[in-house]
C-alpha positions as CSV (number, residue, x, y, z in Angstrom):
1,X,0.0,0.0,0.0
2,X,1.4,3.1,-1.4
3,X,1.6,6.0,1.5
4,X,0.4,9.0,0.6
5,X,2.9,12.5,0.8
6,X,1.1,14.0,4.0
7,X,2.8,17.6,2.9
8,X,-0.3,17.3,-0.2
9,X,-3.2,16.7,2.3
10,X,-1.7,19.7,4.6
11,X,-1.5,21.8,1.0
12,X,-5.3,21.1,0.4
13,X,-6.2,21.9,3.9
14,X,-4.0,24.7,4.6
15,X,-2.0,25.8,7.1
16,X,-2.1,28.3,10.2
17,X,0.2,30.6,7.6
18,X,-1.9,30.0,4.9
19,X,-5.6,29.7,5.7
20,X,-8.5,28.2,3.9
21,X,-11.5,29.8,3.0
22,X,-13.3,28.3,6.8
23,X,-11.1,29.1,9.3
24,X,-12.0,33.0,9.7
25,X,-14.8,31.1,11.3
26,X,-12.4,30.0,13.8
27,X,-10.4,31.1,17.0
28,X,-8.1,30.5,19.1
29,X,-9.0,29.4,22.7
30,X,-7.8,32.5,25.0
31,X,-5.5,31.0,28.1
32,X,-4.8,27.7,29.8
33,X,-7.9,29.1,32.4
34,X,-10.4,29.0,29.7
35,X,-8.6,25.5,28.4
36,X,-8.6,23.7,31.4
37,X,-12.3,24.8,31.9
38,X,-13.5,22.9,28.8
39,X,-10.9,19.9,28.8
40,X,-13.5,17.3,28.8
41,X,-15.6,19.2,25.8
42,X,-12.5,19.7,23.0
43,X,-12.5,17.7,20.2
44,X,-9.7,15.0,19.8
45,X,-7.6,13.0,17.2
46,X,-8.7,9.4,16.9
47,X,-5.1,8.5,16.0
48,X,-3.6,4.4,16.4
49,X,-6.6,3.6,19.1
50,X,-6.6,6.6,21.1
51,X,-7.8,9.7,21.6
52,X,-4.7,12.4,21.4
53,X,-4.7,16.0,21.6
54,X,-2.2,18.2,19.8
55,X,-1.3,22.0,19.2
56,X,-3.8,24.6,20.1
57,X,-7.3,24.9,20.7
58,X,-9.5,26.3,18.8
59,X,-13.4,27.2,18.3
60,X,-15.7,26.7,15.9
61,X,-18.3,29.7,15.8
62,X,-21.8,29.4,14.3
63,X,-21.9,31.8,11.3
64,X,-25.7,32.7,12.3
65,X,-25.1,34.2,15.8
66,X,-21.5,34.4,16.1
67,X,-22.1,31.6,19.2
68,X,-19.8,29.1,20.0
69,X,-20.3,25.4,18.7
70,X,-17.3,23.8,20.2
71,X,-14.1,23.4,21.0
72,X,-11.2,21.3,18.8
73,X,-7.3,20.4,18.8
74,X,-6.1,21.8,15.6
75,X,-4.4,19.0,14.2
76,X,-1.2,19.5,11.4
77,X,1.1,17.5,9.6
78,X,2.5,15.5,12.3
79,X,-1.4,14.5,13.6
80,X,-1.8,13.4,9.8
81,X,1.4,11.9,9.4
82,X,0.6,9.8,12.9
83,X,-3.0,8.8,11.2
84,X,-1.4,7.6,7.8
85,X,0.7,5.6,9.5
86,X,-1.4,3.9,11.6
87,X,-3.4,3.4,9.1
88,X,-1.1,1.5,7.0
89,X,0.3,-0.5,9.7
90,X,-3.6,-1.9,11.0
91,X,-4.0,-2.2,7.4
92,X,-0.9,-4.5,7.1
93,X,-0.7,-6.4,10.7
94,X,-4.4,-7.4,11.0
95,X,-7.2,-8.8,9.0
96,X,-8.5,-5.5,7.5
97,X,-7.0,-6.1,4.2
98,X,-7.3,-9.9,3.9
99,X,-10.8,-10.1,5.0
100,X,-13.3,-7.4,2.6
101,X,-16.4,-8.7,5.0
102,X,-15.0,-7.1,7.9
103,X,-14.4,-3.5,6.2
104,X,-18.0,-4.5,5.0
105,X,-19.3,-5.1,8.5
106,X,-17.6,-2.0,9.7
107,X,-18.7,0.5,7.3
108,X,-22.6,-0.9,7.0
109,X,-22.5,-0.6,11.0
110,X,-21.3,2.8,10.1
111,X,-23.9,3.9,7.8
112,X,-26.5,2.2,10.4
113,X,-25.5,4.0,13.4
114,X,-25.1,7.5,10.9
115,X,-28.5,6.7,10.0
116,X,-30.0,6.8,13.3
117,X,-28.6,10.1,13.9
118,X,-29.4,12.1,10.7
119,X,-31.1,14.7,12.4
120,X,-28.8,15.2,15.1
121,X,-25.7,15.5,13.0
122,X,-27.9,17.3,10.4
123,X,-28.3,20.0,12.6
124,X,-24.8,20.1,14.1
125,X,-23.8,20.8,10.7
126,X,-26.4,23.7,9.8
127,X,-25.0,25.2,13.2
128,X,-21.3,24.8,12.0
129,X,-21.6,25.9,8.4
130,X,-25.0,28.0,8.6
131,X,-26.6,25.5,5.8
132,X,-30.2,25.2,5.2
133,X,-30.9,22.2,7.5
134,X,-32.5,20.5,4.7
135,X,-29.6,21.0,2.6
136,X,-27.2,19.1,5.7
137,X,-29.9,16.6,5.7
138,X,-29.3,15.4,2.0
139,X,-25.7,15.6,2.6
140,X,-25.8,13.4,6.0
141,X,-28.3,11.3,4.3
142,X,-25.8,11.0,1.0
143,X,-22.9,10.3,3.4
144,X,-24.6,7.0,4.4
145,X,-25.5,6.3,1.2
146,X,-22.1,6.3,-0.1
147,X,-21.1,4.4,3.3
148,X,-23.6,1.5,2.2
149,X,-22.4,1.8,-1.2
150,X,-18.4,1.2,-0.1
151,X,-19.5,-1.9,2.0
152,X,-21.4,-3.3,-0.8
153,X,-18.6,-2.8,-3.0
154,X,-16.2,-4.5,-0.3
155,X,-18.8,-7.6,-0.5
156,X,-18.9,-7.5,-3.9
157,X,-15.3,-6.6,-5.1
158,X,-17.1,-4.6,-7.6
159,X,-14.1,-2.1,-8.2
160,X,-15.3,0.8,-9.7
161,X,-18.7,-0.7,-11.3
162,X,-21.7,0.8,-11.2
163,X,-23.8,-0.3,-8.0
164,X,-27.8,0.1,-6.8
165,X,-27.5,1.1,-3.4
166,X,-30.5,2.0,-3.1
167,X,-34.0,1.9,-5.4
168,X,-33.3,4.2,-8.3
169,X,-29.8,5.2,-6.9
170,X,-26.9,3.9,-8.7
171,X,-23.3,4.8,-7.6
172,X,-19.8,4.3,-9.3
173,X,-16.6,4.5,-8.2
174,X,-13.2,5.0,-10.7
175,X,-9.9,4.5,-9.6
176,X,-7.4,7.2,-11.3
């Protein structure tokens, strides 16, 4: 498995330096007082098996009011370098890429467990990106879609063929 150049996915992100269009929406967390006050509410990596922290804190700020959403580590190169890594190792030591029914199991428990929330994370997105809830509904909606349409294609071994995921919705996949 070919490892992606991490320095590309920081490029496409941006940088503290070099912001993307989002983060005037965020800020930083003011003071280690205000940090150790909302410890147990920031966002985390989900890096190897653990939760890690890294770098500063920053909020994310609801476009409509100008309120505060929540709280997140803001992760770089080395957090995406850590993930990669990991990544490639489970993907080499265990039986994720010997065994396509377990990434199938995974990602249709997934999509089940996104399903039942579609409302919920619906309208945490509206409050993050001030969308039209029923615009972060399709996209939620779409997201499990697409997560049904990956296990079935990891069932299948379809590899890029056209798939019906779901009555009159057919999905492809190419590789480049």
């Amino acid at each position: 498995m070919r490892r992606p150049d991490v320095s590309q996915l920081t490029e496409a992100v941006g940088t503290a330096s070099e912001p993307p269009s989002w983060r005037h929406r965020i800020r930083p967390v003011p003071g280690r007082d205000h940090e150790e006050r909302i410890r147990n509410t920031i966002a985390q990596h989900w890096i190897n098996g653990q939760w890690t922290g890294s770098g500063s804190v920053l909020e994310s700020i609801n476009p409509a009011d100008g309120t505060v959403v929540g709280s997140f580590y803001d992760g770089g190169e080395a957090e995406a370098s850590a993930a990669v890594d990991a990544a490639a190792a489970a993907f080499e030591t265990t039986e994720w890429a010997r065994t396509p029914s377990l990434r199938a199991t995974a990602l249709s428990r997934l999509a089940d467990a996104l399903e039942a929330r579609v409302p919920e994370v619906a309208a945490m997105l509206s409050r993050e990106n001030g969308k039209l809830l029923g615009e972060t509904t399709r996209e939620v909606s779409g997201a499990v879609g697409w997560l049904r349409y990956a296990a079935a294609s990891a069932r299948t071994q379809t590899a890029g063929r056209a798939a019906e995921t779901a009555p009159d919705v057919v999905r492809r996949t190419s590789r480049l």
